[in-house]
C-alpha positions in Angstrom: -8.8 2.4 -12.2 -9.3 0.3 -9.2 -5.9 -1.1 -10.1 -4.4 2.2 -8.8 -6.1 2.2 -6.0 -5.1 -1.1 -4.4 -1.4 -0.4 -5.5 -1.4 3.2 -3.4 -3.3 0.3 -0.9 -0.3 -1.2 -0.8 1.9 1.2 -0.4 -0.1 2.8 2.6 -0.6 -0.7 4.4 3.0 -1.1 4.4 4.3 2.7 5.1 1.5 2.3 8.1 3.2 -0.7 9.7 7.0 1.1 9.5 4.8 4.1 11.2 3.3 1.9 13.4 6.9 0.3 14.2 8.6 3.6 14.9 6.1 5.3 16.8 7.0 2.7 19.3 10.6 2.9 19.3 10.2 7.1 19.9 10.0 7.0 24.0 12.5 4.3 24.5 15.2 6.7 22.4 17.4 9.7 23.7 18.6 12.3 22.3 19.5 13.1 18.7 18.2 9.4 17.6 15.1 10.4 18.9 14.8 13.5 17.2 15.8 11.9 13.9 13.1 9.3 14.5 10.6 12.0 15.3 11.9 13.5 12.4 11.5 10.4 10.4 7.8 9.8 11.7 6.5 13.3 10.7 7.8 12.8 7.1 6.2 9.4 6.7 2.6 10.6 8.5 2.7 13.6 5.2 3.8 10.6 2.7 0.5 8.5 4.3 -1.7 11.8 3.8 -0.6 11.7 0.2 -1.4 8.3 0.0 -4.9 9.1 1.0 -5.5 12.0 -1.0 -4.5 10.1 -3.9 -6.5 7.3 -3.0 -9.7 9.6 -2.5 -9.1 10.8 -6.1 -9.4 7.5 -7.7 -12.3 6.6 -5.5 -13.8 9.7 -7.0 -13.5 8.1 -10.9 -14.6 4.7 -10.1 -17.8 4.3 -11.6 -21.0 4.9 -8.5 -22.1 1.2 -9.1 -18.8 -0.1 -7.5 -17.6 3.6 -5.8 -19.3 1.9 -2.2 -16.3 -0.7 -1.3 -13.6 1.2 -1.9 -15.5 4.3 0.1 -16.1 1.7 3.0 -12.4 1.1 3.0 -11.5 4.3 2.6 -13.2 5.0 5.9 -11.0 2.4 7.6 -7.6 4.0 6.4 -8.9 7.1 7.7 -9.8 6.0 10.9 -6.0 4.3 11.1 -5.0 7.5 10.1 -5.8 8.7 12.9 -5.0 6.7 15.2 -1.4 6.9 13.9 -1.7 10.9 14.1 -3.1 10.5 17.9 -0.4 7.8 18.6 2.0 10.0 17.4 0.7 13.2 19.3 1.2 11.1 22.7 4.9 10.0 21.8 5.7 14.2 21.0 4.4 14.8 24.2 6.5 12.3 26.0 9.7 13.4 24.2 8.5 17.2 24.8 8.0 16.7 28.2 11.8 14.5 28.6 13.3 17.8 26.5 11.7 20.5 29.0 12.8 19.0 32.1 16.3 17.8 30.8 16.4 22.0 29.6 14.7 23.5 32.5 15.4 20.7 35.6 11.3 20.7 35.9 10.6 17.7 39.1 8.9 14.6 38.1 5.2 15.9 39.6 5.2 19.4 37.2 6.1 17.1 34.2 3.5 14.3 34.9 0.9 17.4 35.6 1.5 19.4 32.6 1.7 15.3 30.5 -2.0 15.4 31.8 -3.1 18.9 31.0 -1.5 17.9 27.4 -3.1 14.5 26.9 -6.3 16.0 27.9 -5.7 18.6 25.2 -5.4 16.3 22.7 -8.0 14.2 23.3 -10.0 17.1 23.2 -8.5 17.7 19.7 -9.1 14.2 18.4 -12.3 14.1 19.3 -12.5 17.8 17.2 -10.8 16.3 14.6 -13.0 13.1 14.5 -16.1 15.1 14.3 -14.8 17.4 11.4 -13.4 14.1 9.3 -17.3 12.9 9.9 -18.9 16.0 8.9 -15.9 15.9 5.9 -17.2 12.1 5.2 -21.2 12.9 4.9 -20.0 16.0 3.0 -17.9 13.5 0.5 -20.8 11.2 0.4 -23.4 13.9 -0.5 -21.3 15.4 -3.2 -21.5 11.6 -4.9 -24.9 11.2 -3.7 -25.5 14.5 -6.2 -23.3 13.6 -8.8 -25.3 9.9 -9.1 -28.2 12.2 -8.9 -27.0 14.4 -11.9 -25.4 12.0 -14.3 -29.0 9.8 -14.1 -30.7 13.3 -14.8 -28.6 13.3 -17.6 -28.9 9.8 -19.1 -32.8 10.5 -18.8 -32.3 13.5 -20.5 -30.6 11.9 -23.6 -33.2 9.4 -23.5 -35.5 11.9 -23.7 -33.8 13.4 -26.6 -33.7 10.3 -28.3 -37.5 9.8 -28.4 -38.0 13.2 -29.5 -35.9 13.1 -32.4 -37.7 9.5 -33.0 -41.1 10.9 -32.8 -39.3 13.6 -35.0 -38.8 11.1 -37.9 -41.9 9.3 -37.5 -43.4 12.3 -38.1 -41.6 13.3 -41.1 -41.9 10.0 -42.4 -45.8 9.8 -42.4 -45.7 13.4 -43.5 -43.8 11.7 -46.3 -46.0 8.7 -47.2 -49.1 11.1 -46.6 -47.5 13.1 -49.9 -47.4 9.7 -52.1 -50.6 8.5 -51.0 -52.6 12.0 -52.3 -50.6 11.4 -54.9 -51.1 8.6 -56.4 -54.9 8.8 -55.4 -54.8 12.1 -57.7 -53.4 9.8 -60.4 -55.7 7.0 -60.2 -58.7 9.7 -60.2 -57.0 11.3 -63.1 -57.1 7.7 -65.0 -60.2 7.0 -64.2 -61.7 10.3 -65.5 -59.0 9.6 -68.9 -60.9 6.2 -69.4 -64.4 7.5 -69.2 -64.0 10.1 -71.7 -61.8 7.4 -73.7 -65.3 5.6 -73.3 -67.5 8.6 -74.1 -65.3 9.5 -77.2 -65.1 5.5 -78.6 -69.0 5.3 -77.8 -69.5 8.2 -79.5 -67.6 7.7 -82.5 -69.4 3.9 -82.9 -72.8 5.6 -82.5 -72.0 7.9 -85.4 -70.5 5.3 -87.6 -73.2 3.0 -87.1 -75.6 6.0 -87.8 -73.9 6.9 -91.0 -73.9 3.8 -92.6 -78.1 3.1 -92.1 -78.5 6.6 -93.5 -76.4 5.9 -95.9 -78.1 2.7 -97.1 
């Protein structure tokens, strides 16, 4: 499992670099190559978010013990995330702004003021977004602070089970040995009573013989 996760590690380290690479090439372009590197940018950023997603879901099978590294480092990709995303944002913005005035003829001072209105917007928006990815995080972590909390519930509950079913055959089992015990206390009574009338009748019949032959002398 963890295998998986550093190979989609990997993979995101190195698309994040060529992401990294081209986001800095985007205002020194013009245009069609910039477009197409725009272009090219946007697809990669929805590659990295699969990237993520997929790494998520194998954080979600590794087993709790060891589920708190790769969480911590998931963190960190998110966070570079992003920063790539905000990076990004700026670059549009730049390339929007050289597109208006080159389409419109805006001067230099309505371009740098509506740049500022824009940045200020999307700070506004990261810092939204930064808040929602932490209320997404302590969401994530509670769901597998519940799910540690369930599948101990559940090995206590086969536990549990197990002594029951234990007590279960104990029970049974002197049940059991309670059944030989009467009876073969019945039998040895029943012997006992066989040899004292074996006694009585032996006695007896001595008595008699004995008795018969003085009478008979």
């Amino acid at each position: 499992m963890s295998s998986d996760f550093e190979s989609y590690e990997q993979d995101f380290a190195v698309l994040t670099a060529d992401i990294t690479g081209r986001i800095g090439k985007v205002p020194k372009l013009v245009g069609d190559e910039k477009k197409q590197m725009v272009a090219s940018v946007e697809k990669q950023l929805e590659e990295a978010r699969e990237l993520l997603e997929q790494m998520e879901l194998e954080v979600r099978e590794i087993p709790p013990q060891s589920r708190g590294m790769y969480s911590s480092r998931m963190r960190s990709y998110k966070q570079e995330m992003g920063k790539l995303e905000a990076d990004f944002k700026r670059s549009r913005i730049a390339y929007s702004d050289e597109v208006r005035n080159e389409l419109l003829g805006d001067d230099g001072n309505s371009s740098e003021n509506q740049r500022a209105h824009l940045l200020d917007n999307t700070e506004r928006l990261e810092r939204s977004s930064r808040r929602l990815e932490a209320g997404y995080q302590i969401a994530v972590e509670t769901e597998q602070i519940g799910q540690e909390m369930l599948e101990n519930l559940s090995h206590d509950r086969e536990k549990i089970q197990r002594a029951r079913e234990r007590l279960r055959e104990t029970d049974a089992n002197l049940g059991k040995s309670s059944r030989i015990l009467t009876g073969m206390l019945r039998r040895i009574i029943q012997n006992r009573i066989l040899i004292v009338v074996l006694a009585v009748i032996i006695i007896f019949t001595t008595v008699m013989a004995i008795y018969f032959s003085v009478k008979g002398r």
